[in-house]
C-alpha positions as CSV (number, residue, x, y, z in Angstrom):
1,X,1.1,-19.9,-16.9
2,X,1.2,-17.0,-14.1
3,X,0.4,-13.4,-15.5
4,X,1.7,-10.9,-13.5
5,X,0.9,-7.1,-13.4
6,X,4.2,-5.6,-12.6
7,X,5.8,-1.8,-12.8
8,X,7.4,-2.0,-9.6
9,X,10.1,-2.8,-7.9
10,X,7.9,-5.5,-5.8
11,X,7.3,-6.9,-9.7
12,X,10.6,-7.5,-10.2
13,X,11.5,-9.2,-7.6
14,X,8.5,-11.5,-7.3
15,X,9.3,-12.5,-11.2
16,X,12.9,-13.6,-9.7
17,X,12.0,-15.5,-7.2
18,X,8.9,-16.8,-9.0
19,X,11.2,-17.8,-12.2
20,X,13.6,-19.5,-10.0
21,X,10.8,-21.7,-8.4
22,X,9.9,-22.8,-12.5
23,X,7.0,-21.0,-12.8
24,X,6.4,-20.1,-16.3
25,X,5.6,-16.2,-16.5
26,X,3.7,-14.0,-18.8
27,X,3.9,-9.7,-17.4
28,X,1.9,-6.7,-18.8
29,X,4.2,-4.0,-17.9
30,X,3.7,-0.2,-18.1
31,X,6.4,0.5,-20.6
32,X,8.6,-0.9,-23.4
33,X,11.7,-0.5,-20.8
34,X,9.5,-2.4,-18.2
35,X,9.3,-5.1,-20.2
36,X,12.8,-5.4,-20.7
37,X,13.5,-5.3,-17.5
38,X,10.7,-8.7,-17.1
39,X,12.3,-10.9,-19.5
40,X,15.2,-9.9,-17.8
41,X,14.4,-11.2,-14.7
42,X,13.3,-14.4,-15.9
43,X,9.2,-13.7,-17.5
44,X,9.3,-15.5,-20.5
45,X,7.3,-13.1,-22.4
46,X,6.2,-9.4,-21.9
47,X,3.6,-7.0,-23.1
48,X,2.8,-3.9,-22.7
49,X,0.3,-1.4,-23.5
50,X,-3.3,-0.2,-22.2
51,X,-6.8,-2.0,-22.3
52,X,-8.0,-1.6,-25.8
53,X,-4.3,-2.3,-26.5
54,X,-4.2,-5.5,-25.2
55,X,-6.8,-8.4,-25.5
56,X,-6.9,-9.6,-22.3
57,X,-9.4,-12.1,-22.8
58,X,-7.5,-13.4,-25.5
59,X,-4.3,-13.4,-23.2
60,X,-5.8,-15.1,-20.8
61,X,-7.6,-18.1,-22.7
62,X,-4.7,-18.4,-25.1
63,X,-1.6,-18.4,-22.6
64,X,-4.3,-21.0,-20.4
65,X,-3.5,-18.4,-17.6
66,X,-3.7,-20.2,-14.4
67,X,-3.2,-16.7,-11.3
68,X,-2.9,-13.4,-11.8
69,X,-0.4,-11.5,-9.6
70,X,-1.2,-8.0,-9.7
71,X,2.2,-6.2,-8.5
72,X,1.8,-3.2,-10.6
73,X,1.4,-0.5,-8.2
74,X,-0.8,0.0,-4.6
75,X,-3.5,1.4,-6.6
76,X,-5.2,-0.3,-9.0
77,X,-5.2,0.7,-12.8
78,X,-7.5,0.0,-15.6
79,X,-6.0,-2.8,-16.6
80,X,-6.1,-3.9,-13.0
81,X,-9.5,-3.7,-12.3
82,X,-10.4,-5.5,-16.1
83,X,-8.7,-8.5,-14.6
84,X,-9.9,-8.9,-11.7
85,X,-13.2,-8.6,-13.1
86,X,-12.1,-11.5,-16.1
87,X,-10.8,-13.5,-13.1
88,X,-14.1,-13.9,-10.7
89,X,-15.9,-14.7,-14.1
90,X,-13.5,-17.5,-15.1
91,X,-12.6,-18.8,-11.4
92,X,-8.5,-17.7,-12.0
93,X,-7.0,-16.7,-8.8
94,X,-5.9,-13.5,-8.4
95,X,-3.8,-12.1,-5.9
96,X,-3.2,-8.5,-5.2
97,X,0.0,-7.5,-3.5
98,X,-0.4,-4.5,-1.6
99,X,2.2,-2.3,0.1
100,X,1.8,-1.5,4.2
101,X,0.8,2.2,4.2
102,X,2.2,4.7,6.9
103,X,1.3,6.4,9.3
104,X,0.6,9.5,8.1
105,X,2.1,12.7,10.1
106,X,-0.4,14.9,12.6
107,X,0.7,17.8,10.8
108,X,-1.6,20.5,9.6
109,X,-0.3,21.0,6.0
110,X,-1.3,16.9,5.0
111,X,-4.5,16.4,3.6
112,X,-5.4,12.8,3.4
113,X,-8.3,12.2,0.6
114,X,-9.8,8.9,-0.7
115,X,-10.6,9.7,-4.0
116,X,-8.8,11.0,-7.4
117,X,-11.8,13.4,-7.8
118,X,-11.3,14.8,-4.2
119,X,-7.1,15.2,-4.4
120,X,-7.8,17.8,-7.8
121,X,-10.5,19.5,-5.9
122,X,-8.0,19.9,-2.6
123,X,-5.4,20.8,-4.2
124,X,-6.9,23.7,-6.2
125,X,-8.5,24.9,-3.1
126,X,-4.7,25.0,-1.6
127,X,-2.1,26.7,-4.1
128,X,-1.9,27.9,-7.5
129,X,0.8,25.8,-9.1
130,X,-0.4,22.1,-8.2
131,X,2.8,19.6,-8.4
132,X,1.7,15.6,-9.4
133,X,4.1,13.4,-7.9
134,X,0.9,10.8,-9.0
135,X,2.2,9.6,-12.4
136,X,0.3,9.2,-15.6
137,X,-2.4,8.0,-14.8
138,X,-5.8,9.8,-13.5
139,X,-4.3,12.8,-14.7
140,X,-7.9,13.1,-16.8
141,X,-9.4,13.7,-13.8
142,X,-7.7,16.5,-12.5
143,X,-8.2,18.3,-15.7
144,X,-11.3,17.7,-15.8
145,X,-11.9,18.7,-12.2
146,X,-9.9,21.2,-12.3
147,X,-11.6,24.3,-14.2
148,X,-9.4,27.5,-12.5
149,X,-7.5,27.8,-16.0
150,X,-5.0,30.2,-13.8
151,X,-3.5,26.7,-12.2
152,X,-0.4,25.7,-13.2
153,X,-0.7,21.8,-12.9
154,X,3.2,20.4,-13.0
155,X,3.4,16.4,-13.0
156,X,6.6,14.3,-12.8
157,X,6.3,10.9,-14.7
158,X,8.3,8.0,-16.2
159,X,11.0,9.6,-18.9
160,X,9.2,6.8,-21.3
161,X,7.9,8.4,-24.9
162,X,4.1,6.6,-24.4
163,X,4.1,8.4,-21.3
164,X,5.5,12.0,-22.3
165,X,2.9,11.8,-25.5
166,X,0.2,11.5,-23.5
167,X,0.8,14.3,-21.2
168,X,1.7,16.1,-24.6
169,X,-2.0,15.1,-26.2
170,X,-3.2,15.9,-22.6
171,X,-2.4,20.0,-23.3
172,X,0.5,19.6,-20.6
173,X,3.4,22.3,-21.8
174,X,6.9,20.8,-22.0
175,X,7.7,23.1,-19.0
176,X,5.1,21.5,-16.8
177,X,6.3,18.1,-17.4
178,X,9.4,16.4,-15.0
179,X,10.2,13.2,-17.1
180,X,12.4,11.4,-14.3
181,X,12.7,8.3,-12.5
182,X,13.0,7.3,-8.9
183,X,13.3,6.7,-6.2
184,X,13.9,10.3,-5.3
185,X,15.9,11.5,-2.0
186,X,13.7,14.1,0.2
187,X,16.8,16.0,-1.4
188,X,15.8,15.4,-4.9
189,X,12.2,16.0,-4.3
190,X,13.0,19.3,-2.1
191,X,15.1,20.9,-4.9
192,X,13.0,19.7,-7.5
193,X,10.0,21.2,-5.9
194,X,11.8,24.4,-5.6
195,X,12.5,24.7,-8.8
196,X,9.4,24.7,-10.3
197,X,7.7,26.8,-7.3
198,X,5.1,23.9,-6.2
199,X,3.0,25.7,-3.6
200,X,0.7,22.1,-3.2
201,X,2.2,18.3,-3.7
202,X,-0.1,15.9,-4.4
203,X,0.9,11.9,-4.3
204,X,-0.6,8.7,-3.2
205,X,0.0,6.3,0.4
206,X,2.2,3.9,-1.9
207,X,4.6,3.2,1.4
208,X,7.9,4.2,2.0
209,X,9.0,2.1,-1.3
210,X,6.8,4.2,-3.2
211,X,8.9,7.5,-1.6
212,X,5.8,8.4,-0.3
213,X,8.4,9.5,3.4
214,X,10.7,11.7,1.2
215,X,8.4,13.5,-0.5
216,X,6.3,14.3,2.7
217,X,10.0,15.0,4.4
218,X,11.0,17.6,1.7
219,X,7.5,19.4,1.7
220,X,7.5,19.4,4.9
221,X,11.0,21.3,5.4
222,X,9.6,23.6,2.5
223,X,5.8,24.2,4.4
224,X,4.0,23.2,0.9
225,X,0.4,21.2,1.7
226,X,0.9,17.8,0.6
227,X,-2.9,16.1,-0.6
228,X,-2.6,12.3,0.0
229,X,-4.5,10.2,-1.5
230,X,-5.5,7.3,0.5
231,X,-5.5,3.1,-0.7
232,X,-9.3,2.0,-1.6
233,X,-8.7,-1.6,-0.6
234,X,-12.2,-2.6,-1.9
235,X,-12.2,-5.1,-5.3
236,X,-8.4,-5.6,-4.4
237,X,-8.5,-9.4,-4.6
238,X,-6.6,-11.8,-2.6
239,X,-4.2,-9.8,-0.8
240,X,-0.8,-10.3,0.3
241,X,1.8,-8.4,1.8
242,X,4.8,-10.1,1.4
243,X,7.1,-12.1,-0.9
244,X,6.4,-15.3,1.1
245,X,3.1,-15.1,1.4
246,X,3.0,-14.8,-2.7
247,X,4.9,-17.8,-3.2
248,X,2.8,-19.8,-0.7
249,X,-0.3,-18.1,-1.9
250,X,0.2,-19.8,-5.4
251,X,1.6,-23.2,-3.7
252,X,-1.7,-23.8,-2.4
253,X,-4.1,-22.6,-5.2
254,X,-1.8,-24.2,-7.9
């Protein structure tokens, strides 16, 4: 059995191709609609939920888990780093697909930070309504690094009810929450930037099929500082960078 961390378009299509090679597939995905989408393409089973929700020790011992794919985003998650972790202990392969990062414009109104910590304090140094194009997770830490109580922090997640209650139980105000999915057009993110009068963006390097180039496009045409939060490639497994590369990747460990 193969466990993959998906949540991504990358996930998806690796579970394809993976399923039509007769691999059989286990995914923890980031949402009840994500793991819809996994059995659809061919995982046959699908969990989701967060560590302390899901016995991963468990999961891998009694599914006899053989590689761990970990297409769930370019930056590691909880449950990300848990199983890496569980994998050096127990000698299971784990590979970490990671997207090619760009090169970021010389432009004086992108900030490129390394750390979650470092992107809350940036941001609050640069405007007073702070717009998280970062997802759910983290946000902890920008509240918690964040202590200006005159910042309006906006962030634009998943329209998936885990997701929204958490940003609820976080203290975020209905207003201050953009439950949509991408991708987004550098039109989409423009006007929706507008609208709720972002004056910084902050997001991650998570490649143009992350939207990462849209979103820098539309602030860019709007002159709103963009904070970007670099890839910390360090614990990230066995990378690989392609589709290909997965495939032959498990051919040889398998």
């Amino acid at each position: 059995m193969i466990l993959l961390l998906s949540g991504t378009g990358e996930g998806r299509e690796i579970t394809a191709r993976l399923s039509k090679k007769g691999y059989k597939l286990i995914t923890i995905a980031p949402t009840e609609y994500g793991c819809k989408q996994a059995l659809h393409d061919g995982s046959q089973e699908a969990v989701y939920g967060e560590p302390g929700c899901i016995d991963l020790s468990n999961l891998l011992e009694q599914k006899a888990v053989k590689a761990v794919v970990d297409l769930s985003h370019p930056f590691p998650n909880r449950t990300s780093k848990l199983l890496k972790e569980m994998c050096d202990q127990r000698g299971i392969t784990h590979l970490r697909y990671l997207r090619e990062e760009i090169v970021l414009p010389d432009n004086s109104l992108i900030y490129p930070v390394y750390s979650w910590t470092e992107a809350a304090h940036k941001a609050a140094s640069l405007g007073k309504t702070i717009f998280l194009t970062t997802g759910s997770n983290n946000l902890e830490v920008f509240l918690d690094s964040i202590k200006d109580k005159s910042l309006r922090i906006v962030v634009r997640i998943m329209p998936e009810h885990r997701i929204v209650k958490k940003c609820q139980d976080l203290g975020f105000a209905p207003r201050d929450i953009v439950a949509m999915q991408g991708p987004f057009s550098k039109e989409m993110n423009r006007a929706t930037f507008k609208s709720y009068n972002a004056s910084v963006i902050v997001t991650k390097d998570s490649g143009k099929a992350g939207g990462i180039d849209t979103k820098l496009s539309a602030a860019m045409s709007l002159k709103i500082p963009v904070v970007v939060i670099k890839r910390d490639k360090e614990g990230a497994g066995i990378p690989v960078r392609s589709y290909e590369e997965v495939l032959k990747m498990l051919e040889s460990f398998l």
